[in-house]
Each structure stands twice: as structure tokens, then as C-alpha cells.
C-alpha positions as CSV (number, residue, x, y, z in Angstrom):
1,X,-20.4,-12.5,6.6
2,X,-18.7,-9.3,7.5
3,X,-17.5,-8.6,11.1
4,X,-19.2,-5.3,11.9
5,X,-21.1,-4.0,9.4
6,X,-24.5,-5.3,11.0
7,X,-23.7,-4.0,14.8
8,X,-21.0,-1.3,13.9
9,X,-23.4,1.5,14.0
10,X,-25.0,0.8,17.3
11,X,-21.6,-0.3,18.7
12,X,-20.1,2.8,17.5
13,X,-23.0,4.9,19.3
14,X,-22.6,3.4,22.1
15,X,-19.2,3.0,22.4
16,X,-19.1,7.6,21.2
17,X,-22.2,8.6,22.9
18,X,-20.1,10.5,25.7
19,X,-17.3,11.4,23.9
20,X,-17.7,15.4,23.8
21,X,-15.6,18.3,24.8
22,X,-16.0,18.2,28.6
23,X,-14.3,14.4,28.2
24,X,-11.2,15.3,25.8
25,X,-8.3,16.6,27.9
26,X,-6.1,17.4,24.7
27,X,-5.3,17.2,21.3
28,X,-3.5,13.8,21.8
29,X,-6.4,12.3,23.0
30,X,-8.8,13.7,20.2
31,X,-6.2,12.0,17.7
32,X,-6.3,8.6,19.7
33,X,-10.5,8.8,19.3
34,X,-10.8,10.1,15.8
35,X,-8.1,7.3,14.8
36,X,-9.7,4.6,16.6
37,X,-13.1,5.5,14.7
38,X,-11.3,5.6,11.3
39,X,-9.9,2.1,12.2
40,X,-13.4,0.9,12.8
41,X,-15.3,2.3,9.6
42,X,-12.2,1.3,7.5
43,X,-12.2,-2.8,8.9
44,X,-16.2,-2.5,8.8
45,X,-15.9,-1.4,4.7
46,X,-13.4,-3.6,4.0
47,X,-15.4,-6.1,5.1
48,X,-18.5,-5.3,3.1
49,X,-15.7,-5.1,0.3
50,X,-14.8,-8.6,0.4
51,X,-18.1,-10.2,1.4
52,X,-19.5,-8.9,-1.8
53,X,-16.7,-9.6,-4.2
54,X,-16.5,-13.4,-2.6
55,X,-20.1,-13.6,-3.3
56,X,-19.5,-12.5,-6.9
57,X,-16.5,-14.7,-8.1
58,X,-18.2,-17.5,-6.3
59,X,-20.8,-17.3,-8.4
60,X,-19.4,-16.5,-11.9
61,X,-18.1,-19.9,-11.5
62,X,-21.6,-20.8,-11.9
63,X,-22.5,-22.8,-15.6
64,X,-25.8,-20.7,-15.8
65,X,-23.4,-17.6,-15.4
66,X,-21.2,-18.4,-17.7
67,X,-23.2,-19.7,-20.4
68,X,-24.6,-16.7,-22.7
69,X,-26.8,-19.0,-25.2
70,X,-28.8,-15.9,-25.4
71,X,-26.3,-14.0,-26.7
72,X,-27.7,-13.9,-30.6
73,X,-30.9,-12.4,-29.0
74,X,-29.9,-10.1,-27.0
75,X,-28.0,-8.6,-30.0
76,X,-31.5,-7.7,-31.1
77,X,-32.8,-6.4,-28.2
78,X,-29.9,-4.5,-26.7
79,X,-31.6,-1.0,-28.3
80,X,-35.0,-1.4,-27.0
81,X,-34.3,-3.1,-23.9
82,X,-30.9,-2.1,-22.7
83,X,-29.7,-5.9,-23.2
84,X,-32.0,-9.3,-22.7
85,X,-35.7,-9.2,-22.1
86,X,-36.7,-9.8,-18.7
87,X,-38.0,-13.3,-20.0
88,X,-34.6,-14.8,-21.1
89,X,-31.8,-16.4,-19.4
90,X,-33.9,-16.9,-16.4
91,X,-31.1,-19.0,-14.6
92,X,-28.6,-16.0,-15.2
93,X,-30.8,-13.5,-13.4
94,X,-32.3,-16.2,-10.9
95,X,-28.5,-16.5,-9.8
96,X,-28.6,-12.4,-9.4
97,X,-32.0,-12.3,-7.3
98,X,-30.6,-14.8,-5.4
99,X,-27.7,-12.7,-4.2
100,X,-29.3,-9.7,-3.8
101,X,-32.1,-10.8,-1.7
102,X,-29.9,-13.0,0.7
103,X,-27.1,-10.4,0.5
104,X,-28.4,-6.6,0.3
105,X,-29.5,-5.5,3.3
106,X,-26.3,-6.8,5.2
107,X,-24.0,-5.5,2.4
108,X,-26.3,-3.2,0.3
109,X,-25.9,-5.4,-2.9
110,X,-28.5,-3.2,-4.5
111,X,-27.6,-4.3,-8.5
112,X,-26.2,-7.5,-10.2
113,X,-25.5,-7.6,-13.9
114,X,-23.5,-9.4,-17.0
115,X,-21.4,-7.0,-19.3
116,X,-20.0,-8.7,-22.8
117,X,-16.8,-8.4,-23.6
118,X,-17.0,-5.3,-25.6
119,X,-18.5,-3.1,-22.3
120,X,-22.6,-3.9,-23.7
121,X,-24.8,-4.4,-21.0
122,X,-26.5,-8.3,-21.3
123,X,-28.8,-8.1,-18.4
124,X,-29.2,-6.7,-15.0
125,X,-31.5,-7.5,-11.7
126,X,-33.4,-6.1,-10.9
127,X,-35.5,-5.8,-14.6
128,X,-36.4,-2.5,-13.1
129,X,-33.3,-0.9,-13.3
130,X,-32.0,-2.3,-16.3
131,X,-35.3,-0.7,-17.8
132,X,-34.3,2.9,-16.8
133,X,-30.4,2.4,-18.0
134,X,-29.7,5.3,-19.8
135,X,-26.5,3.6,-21.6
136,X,-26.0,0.3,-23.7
137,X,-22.8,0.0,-23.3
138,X,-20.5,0.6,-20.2
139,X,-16.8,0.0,-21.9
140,X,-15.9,3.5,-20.6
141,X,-15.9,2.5,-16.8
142,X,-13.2,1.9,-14.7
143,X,-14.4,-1.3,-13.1
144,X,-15.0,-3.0,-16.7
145,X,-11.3,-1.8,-18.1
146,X,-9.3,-2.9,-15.2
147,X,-11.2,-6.8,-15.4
148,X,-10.4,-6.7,-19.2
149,X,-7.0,-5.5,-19.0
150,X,-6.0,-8.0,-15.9
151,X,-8.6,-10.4,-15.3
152,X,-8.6,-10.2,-11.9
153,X,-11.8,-8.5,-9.6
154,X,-11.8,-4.9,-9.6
155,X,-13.4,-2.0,-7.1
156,X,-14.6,0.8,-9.1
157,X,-14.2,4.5,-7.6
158,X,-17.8,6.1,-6.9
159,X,-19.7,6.6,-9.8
160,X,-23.4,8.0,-10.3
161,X,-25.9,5.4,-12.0
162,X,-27.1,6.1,-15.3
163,X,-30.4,4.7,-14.5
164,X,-33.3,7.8,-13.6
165,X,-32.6,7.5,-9.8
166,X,-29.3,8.1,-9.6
167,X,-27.8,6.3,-6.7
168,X,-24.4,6.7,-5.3
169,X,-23.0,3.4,-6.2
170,X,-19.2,1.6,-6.5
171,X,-19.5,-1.5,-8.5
172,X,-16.9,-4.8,-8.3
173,X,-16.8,-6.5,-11.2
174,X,-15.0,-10.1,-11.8
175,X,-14.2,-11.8,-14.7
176,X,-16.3,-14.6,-16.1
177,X,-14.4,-17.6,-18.3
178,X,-15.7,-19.0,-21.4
179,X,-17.5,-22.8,-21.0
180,X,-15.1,-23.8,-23.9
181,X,-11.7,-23.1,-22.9
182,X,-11.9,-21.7,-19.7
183,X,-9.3,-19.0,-20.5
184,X,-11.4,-16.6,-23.2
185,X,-13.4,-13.9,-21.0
186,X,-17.0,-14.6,-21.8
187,X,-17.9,-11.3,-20.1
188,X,-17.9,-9.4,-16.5
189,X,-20.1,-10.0,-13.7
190,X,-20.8,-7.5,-11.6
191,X,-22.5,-6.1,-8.5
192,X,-23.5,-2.5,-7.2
193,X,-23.0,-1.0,-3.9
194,X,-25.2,1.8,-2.8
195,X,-23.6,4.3,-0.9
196,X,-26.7,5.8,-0.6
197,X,-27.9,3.5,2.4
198,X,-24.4,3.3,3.8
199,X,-24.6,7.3,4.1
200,X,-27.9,7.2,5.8
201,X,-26.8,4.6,7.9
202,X,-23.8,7.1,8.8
203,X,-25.9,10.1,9.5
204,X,-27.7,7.9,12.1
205,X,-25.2,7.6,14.0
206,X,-25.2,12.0,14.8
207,X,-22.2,12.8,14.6
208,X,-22.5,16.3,14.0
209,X,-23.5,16.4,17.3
210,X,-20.2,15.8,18.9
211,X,-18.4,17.9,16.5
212,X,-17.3,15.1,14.5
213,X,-17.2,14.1,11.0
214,X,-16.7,10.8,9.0
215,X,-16.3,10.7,5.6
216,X,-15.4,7.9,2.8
217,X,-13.5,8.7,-0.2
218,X,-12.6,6.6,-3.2
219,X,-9.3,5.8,-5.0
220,X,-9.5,9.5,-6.9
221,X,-10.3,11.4,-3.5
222,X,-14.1,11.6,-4.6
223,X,-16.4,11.8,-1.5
224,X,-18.9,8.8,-1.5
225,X,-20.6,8.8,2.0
226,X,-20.7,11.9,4.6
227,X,-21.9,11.2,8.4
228,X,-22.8,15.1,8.0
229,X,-26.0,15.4,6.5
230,X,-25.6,19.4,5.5
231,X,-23.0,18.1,3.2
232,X,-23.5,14.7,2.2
233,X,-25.1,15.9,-1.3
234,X,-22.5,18.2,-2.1
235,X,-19.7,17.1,-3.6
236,X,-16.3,17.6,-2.6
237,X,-13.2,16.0,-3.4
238,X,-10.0,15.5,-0.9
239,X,-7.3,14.4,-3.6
240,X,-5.0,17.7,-2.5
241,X,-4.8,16.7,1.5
242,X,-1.9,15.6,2.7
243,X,-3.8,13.0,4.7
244,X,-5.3,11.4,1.5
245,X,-2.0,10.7,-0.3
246,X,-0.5,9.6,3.2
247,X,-3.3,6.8,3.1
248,X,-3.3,6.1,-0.6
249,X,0.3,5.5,-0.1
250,X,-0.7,3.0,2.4
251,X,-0.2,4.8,5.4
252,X,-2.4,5.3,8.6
253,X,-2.4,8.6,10.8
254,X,-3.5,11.9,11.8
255,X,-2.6,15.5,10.4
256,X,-4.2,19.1,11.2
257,X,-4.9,20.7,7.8
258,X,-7.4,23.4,6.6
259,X,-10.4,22.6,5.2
260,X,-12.6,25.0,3.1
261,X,-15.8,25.8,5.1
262,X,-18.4,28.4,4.7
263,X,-16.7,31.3,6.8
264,X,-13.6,31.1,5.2
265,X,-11.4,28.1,6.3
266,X,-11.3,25.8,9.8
267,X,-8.2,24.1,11.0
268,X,-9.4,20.2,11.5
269,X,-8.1,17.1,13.1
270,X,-7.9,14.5,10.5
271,X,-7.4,10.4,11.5
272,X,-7.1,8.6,8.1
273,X,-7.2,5.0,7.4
274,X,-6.6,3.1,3.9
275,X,-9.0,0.9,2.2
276,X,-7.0,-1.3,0.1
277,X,-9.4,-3.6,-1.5
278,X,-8.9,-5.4,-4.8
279,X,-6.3,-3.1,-6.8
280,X,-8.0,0.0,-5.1
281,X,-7.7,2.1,-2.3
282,X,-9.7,4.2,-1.0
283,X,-9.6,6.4,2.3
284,X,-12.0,6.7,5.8
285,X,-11.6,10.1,7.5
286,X,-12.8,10.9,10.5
287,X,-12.4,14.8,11.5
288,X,-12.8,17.4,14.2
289,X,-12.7,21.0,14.0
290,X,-10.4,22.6,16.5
């Protein structure tokens, strides 16, 4: 189970709660905060990270993942309902209740589904999403490429669902190997994320109020989740900071840069902290204005 991801936002509240501007003596001891914070978020989604994907190759292990018996069926269906009825391969998608209703709320496993190997959806849990899909085939995203090309679990960057609700979502995917040989790629099992509930969950923790800001960003420098809730539906990208290709490049620090606001532009203290989860990184900011 992760580490901090089920007390991290009370423990972060409480540990913040009297950190304001009567408290900070100088810019030194801004940086020390903010970078402590980024350190915090960035071990707490890492965590999340792995606890998912564990869950994930664990389970395409399983025979009833592995085996796609259905497979001649589903060729027929894959038009009219975006891959198998929700009536066949019942073992497959009892595997992918399973882990969502043990595993979302603590790691917000909203979505699990089986991709053939040509990108075509097979199935999905819950039925309800896979009803509202709004593609058949899913050979274009990063997540499915990657597990092709190295057969190895993958972190997608942010993406928006295709299904009618469009959730913020990054999805790992892991290979799945043939019953027969073991070797031949039967297909990729995956799982979705929803950054949706993870920036709620930030915005709980009012931020805004002491004049701070967190923010996660993926391996492009896409914003997925914003503790600021005036800008967390706006999207922004952060692939030209300084700070961002310091932490893609591994590194962990503080800068002051500019960032674009509504009056022009504000000069910000920015802690950054890299992500580096399964051939991916991505970034944690945490900022102040100065």
C-alpha cells in the first residue's frame, strides 16, 4: 500500500496550517518549505505510481487475463460495443472489478481494460465506460506504443478520456504474454488514474490561502492536477521553465522564474521534484509568488 497517499493530505495541513508570511523570515526559508512540500507530494505520487502498476503486472500474470478465447467474438462486436459484450469473458473483467473496488479509493484506479495487440480495445470495467468510448482502437497512445515497442510497464503522460465524461486520466499499461509460448504479447493490460479526484483532493488542502501553489505535470510539461482551484481547468503547460528540464533531467531544486499571470507577469519561487516512474518522468511544483 502506498506510504502517504491515505494521510498525506491531513498530514500536510497540519503539518502547513501556520506557515504564512508573519512565520517566513526569508527567502531561504520559503525555499526550505516549498522544497520540503515538493518532496512530500512527489514520494506520495510515486507511491500511488507503483502500488498501481504492482497491482497490474501482478495480475496479467493471471490465466483468465491472459487467455482471450473470446477473441473471434469480439471481432464482431468491437463496432457496436467498443470490444466484448458486457456478458463475455466474465473472469477477465471479474479480475478488473476486483482491483478497482479493493484499490480505487486509495489509489484512484478508476478504469481497467485489455487492448489487442493492434491498439483495439477488448474490454474495459467498468461496462459503463467502455459503453461511452468514443474510439475502437487506442494504437495512437503513448502508453500502448511504448509496451509494444519494449515490453516493459509504461506511465502514460496526461491524457483526456474519450469516453462522454472526460476525466483527467494517466494510464499504466503492462504487457500481457501469450498462454502458448509465453514470449508473443497477447495484448496490454491496463489501468486508469483519475487526476480528477487527486486535484480535488489537492484543492482541499487551501493552499491558495497561504499563497502557495502545487502543481503536477507529466513527462511533456502538461499540467495534470492544480492545488489552485481558479486554474485547475485551464490548461497550461510548463515545458519552457528552467525548473521543469532541471527535474526532467533528474534533478531536484528551487529557481525564481516568471510566470504568466493575469496582470502581466509575477516573479515565483519554484521547489521542483522528479517523478521518475516506469520510463517516465514527470515533475511536482510547489510555488510562491514573491
Amino acid at each position: 500500500m502506498p506510504v502517504l497517499s491515505k494521510t498525506l493530505f491531513q498530514n500536510v495541513s497540519n503539518n502547513y496550517a501556520g506557515l504564512n508570511s508573519s512565520t517566513i523570515r526569508n527567502d531561504n526559508q520559503v525555499s526550505n518549505d516549498t522544497l520540503l512540500l515538493a518532496n512530500i507530494f512527489a514520494t506520495d505520487l510515486l507511491n500511488r505510481f507503483y502500488h498501481s502498476a504492482s497491482i497490474l503486472e501482478l495480475t496479467a500474470g493471471l490465466p483468465q487475463v491472459r487467455n482471450i478465447s473470446y477473441v473471434l467474438m469480439f471481432e464482431q462486436t468491437l463496432e457496436s460495443h467498443h470490444g466484448l459484450p458486457s456478458n463475455k469473458d466474465i473472469e477477465k473483467r471479474q479480475v478488473a472489478q476486483e482491483i478497482i473496488s479493493k484499490n480505487g479509493t486509495a489509489d484512484n484506479l478508476f478504469e481497467v481494460f485489455y487492448l489487442m495487440p493492434n491498439g483495439d480495445m477488448y474490454m474495459l470495467e467498468p461496462y459503463s465506460i467502455q459503453e461511452t468510448l468514443k474510439e475502437n482502437n487506442y494504437a495512437f497512445r503513448d502508453y500502448f506504443q511504448k509496451v509494444i515497442q519494449n515490453n516493459q510497464t509504461y506511465l502514460g503522460n496526461a491524457i483526456i478520456t474519450t469516453t462522454s465524461s472526460g476525466l483527467r486520466e494517466a494510464v499504466i499499461a503492462t504487457p500481457v504474454y501469450s498462454l502458448e509460448d509465453n514470449i508473443t504479447i497477447a495484448g496490454v493490460w491496463a489501468g486508469g488514474i483519475d487526476f480528477g479526484k487527486i486535484n480535488r483532493q489537492l484543492q482541499s488542502l487551501d493552499l491558495i490561502n497561504e499563497n502557495k501553489r502545487v502543481v503536477f505535470v507529466d513527462g511533456n510539461g502538461e499540467k495534470i492536477a492544480d492545488s489552485d482551484p481558479y486554474r485547475s481547468n485551464t490548461f497550461e503547460s510548463f515545458n519552457q521553465l528552467i525548473s521543469f528540464r532541471n527535474a526532467a533531467n533528474g534533478e531536484t531544486g528551487t529557481t525564481f522564474e516568471s510566470l504568466k499571470a493575469d496582470n502581466g507577469s509575477t516573479k515565483t519561487i519554484i521547489s521542483y521534484y522528479p517523478v521518475n516512474a516506469f520510463h517516465n518522468t514527470w515533475v511536482v511544483f510547489v510555488m510562491k509568488e514573491t
